[in-house]
Structure formats: C-alpha cells, structure tokens
C-alpha angles and dihedrals in degrees: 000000000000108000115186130211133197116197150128124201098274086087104033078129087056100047097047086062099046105046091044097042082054095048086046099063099026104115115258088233094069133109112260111294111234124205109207104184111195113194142129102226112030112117133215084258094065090044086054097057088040096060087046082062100045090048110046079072083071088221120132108259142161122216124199129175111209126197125231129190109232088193083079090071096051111156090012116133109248129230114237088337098310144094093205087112089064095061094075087061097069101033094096087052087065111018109096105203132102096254146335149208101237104194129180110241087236095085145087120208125221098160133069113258102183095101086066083070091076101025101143099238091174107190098347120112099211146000130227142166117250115241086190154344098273080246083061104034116114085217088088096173094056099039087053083046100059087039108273098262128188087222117020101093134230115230124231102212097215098098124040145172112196126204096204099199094043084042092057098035097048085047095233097163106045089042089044088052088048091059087048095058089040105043136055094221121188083206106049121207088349085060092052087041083057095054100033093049106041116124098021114059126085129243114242123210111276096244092066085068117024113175115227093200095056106088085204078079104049095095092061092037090055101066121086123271111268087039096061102081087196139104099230126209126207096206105164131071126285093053101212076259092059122110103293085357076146091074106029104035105104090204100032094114084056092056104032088063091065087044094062092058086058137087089245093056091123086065122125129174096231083060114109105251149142081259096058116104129162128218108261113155135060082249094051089046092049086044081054094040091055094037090058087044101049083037088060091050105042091061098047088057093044106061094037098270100109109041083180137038127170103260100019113105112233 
C-alpha cells in the first residue's frame, strides 16, 4: 500500500502522528505499506527520526523521501505561510504506481485503511469523503458554482484515494491548476479539486475523514485512542502542534498521546523549532479565540459537565 504525504518542516509533529498512528492500524495481513513524503525542504535528518518512529511499531514498512520544486506554485496564495497543499496536486503526474492513499499530515488514524487498497474506484479517478451537501458547504463560491444542491456532496481534500491512470487521462491536475489561476478560491487547490473533480469521484465511507472542528463529531472524538474507529483531521488553525496548542487545542490530549509513542515526544510547542509559529495576524488570533473556546467546551462535554453545546446533535 503506497501512502503519500505532502509536507515541509513546518509539521514534522504532525507527521510523526499521522504516519504512526496509520502503520499502526494498518492489518498485519497487508502488503508492505509504503510512505512516500513529498516536500521541498525536509532533510535526511528528519527521515531518519521518522523511520525511529516507524520502527519502533515492528511492522514491515518502506520510507522514501521525494523531492518537489516549489518554483511550480509560483503566485499561488499560501496556506499558513506554505505551498506544501499544492504538492499533492502534482503527485499523480510523477508517481508511477497504480494508486495511492494521499493523507494531510494534520490527522491521527484510529481505523484500518488497508481496504482502501482494493476499493473498486471504476472509472473514477479518485475517492473522497464528503464535509458537506454543496447547499451546506462553507466554500459558497464553489458550491454556487456546482449548483448548490441539497444531496451532491462537497469534498474535504484531506483524504484521498487517487486512481493514477483515470487522474492523468481525465487531466485533474492541469485542469485543477486552471481553476486556481482563474479563479480567486477560498479554498485553494481543495476548492479547484471540488470543481475539477465533480461528477466523477467516489464518496468514501465517513469514518476515513472525520472533521475535529465539527462538534457533530465530539461524541466520536471523546472517547479514548484505540476506541475512536475514525481517521481524525485536524482542519483549523492552530494545528495541537501550534504555539501553546497545549493549552488551546480542544482534541490535543487526543493527539499528544500518540506523540509520546513516537520518537518527537520531547516536542513542545514553546521549543524553538522549525513548528513554532506565533500568532501574527487578526485570522491566526480569531483561529486562537474559537479553539479556546471550543477547548473549553469540549471538556466540559466530555467529562458530563455540558449536556448541551451549540452544534453538537443531541
């Protein structure tokens, strides 16, 4: 099984918990899962503590760092300051397998993706789990866009599996990257995934994407790792890895105990590192303002305080 990252420096936290949390999970009767990182900046040293961590799960395993030109998203809006979303964009362009499990570095797996692997994806060139019906979605331009319907779902990008010939041959990427010069997208290269590939991908099941900042999802996200039976996604800004994230992330007990299996589980966010990252504009501060407040919340529901929370069905 071939699982792609997309990453720079700036989430080696991250990454350690995603990839581990995967492997873990992954069933002992799969093929060898393979990491493929794809980044412009990570070094042989951060493979190298990467594969500690990998390894100390005694499960067969390949790592391979691959390395992509930046200079290919010129003028293109960052994301919290990096380009590193836009690589996955291009991965099916030069990435010579049959298909892959693309996954943000964000997330922390509880659930077994291997069946992914053979999931029959006919014609489609790639399968996603739906964050909304396009009437519900936030992204309001593409959802107007594709017609605003009550059913047809809009896709969150942070999990995907990728079908590499039906990628190339229906042209994803360079018409993906035409709706990103176009186009102003809130949601940058999800948005033109949204609108390139409508129509044509498959839904996954729900519990291949589950989205921490929805409080629909608090019920699942309060119980205990290893009782979840979820890939979580840390979508908002602070990521648990973010300056004090310690203090402000609403799930970062959730994810801190699958950093301490790892080989960064010294990390803190205060340490001077390539992660930390201060609040700087009036966007990061209001990020900070809802995740305290949500962090606040979410505690209280979770250990029986709050029987009701604005958000969350009862």
């Amino acid at each position: 099984m071939n699982i792609v990252f997309c990453v720079d420096r700036s989430v080696l936290p991250g990454l350690h918990v995603a990839a581990y949390s995967l492997l873990e999970h992954i069933s002992p009767t799969a093929a060898q899962t393979r990491f493929h990182v794809f980044s412009d900046d990570l070094n042989e040293s951060d493979l190298a503590l990467l594969r500690q961590t990998l390894a100390s799960l005694n499960k067969p395993f390949a790592l391979e760092l691959r390395r992509v030109d930046v200079a290919l998203f010129a003028g293109f809006p960052p994301l919290n300051g990096s380009c590193a979303a836009y690589y996955r964009l291009v991965v099916p362009q030069v990435f010579d397998v049959e298909r892959f499990l693309y996954v943000d570095a964000d997330t922390l797996c509880d659930v077994d993706v291997s069946g992914l692997n053979t999931l029959d994806l006919g014609q489609s060139p790639a399968g996603l789990v739906p964050e909304a019906t396009l009437a519900g979605a936030v992204d309001r331009f593409v959802a107007e866009q594709l017609g605003n319907s009550p059913v047809e779902p809009y896709y969150n990008s942070g999990v995907i599996v990728v079908n590499v010939a039906e990628w190339r041959r229906q042209r994803v990427t360079e018409r993906a990257i035409e709706c990103l010069t176009k186009f102003h997208l809130n949601y940058w290269d999800q948005s033109a995934l949204n609108l390139v590939l409508h129509g044509s991908a498959i839904s996954l099941d729900g519990r291949f994407n589950c989205i921490a900042n929805m409080r629909k999802n608090w019920p699942t996200l309060a119980r205990l790792h290893g009782k979840i039976n979820t890939l979580v996604h840390f979508v908002d800004y602070p990521k648990p890895w973010d300056f004090l994230g310690e203090l402000v992330h609403p799930q970062y007990d959730l994810w801190r105990s699958v950093l301490d299996r790892t080989a960064m589980k010294h990390f803190r966010s205060w340490h001077v590192t390539t992660s930390r990252k201060f609040p700087k504009t009036r966007k990061a501060w209001s990020g900070y303002k809802k995740a305290l407040k949500d962090r606040l919340l979410f505690a209280g529901y979770s250990h029986g305080r709050f029987k009701r929370v604005k958000g969350l069905e009862q």
